[in-house]
N, C-alpha and C positions, 0 to 999 in steps of 0.2 A: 366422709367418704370411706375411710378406714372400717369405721363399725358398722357402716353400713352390706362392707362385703363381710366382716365376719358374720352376719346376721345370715346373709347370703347364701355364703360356703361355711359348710361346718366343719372346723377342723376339732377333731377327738383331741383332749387334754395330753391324754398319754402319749400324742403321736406328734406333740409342738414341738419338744427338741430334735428329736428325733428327724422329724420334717425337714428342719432350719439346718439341720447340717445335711442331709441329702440334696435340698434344693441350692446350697450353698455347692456342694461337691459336682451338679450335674450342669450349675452354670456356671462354674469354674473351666469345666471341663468345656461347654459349650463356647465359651468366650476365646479359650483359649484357641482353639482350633479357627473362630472367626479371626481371630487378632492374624495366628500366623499365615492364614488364605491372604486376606487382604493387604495384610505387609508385603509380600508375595507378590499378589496381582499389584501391587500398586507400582511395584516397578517395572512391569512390562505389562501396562490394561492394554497392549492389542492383541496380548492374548487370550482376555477373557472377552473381547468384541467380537475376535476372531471365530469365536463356535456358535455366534448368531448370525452376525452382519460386516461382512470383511468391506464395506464400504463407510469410513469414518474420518473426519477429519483431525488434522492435530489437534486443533483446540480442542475438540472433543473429549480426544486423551488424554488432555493434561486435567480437565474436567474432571475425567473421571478417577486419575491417579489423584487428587485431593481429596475428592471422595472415599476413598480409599483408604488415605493415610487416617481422615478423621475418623473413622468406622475401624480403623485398628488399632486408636488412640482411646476411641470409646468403649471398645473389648479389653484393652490392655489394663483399662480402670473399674468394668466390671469382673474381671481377674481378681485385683486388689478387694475391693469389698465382700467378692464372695470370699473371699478366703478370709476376709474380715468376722462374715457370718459365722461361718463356720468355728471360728474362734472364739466369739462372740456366745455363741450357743452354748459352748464346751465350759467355758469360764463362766456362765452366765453373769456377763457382762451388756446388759442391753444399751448400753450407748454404742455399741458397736454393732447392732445391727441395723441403727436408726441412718446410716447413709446409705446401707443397702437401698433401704425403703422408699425412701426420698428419690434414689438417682432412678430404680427398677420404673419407681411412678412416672416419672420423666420419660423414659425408656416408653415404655406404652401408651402412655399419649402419643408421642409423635407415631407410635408402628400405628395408632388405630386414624390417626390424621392420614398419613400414608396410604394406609389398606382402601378407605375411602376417596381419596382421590384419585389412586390408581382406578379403583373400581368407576368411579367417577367418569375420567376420562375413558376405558374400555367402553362402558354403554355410548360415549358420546361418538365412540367409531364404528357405532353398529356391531358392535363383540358383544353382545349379551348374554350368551352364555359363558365366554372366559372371564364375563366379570363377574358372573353368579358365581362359578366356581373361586374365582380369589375368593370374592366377599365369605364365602364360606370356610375357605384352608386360613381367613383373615380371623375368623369370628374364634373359632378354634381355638387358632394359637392365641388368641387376646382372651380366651376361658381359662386356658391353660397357666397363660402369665398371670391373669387374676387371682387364681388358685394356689399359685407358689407366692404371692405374695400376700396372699391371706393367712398363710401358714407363716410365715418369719412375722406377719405384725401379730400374731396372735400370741406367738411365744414372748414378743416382744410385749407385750401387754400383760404377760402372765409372769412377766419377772421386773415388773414397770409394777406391778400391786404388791413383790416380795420385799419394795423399797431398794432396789440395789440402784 
């Protein structure tokens, strides 16, 4: 699967470290911001219900406050390994961008299982256009994530041949 996106997306030689620490730095930053929304909302979710649908049950809430804490549990560890990368890149040390890789792949399976069923379920409520639109703001960001993760296995591949 790996070689088959570098085959894919071409990432430039001169641009793999380089890469691994920016894509390292913008989803650090990324993660981080998810981590402290969600720690946030997860202690009062009737405030994030509140700016769609102020009719919810408790169970609901407590639903969605788990949800919550797992999704800032899951930020709070893509935190860590980016700053892993990042490190990892600097030292060129590629065992340490090999959990990046691993958890990111995980990471995007489930958003493109997601994206899909959401879309999924919108066609089946006669929303056909708001599902064409996800499917597409879907496809996007799953080009996008494909892309930074072509770059960290690539670097990771180009210092996996210098033997380290």
């Amino acid at each position: 699967m790996a070689s088959l996106l570098a085959n894919i997306f071409y990432v430039p030689k001169s641009f793999r470290r380089r890469g691994t620490c920016i894509v390292g730095a913008l989803q650090s930053i990324l993660s981080f911001t998810i981590m402290i929304l969600s720690g946030v909302y997860s202690q009062n979710p009737h405030e994030l219900v509140e700016l769609s649908d102020g009719t919810v049950s408790e169970e609901t809430l407590q639903a969605l406050s788990g949800v919550l804490i797992i999704v800032c549990l899951g930020s709070a560890l893509m935190v860590v390994l980016s700053i892993l990368i990042i490190f990892g890149a600097q030292t060129q040390q590629p065992i340490l961008l090999l959990p990046w890789i691993y958890y990111y792949g995980i990471i995007l399976t489930f958003y493109m299982l997601g994206i899909f069923t959401q879309v999924f379920s919108l066609v089946m409520l006669n929303a056909f256009a708001v599902g064409c639109v996800t499917l597409l703001g879907g496809l996007i960001t799953l080009y996008i994530g494909l892309y930074m993760c072509t770059i960290v296995y690539s670097h990771y591949s180009d210092l996996k041949k210098l033997n380290f």
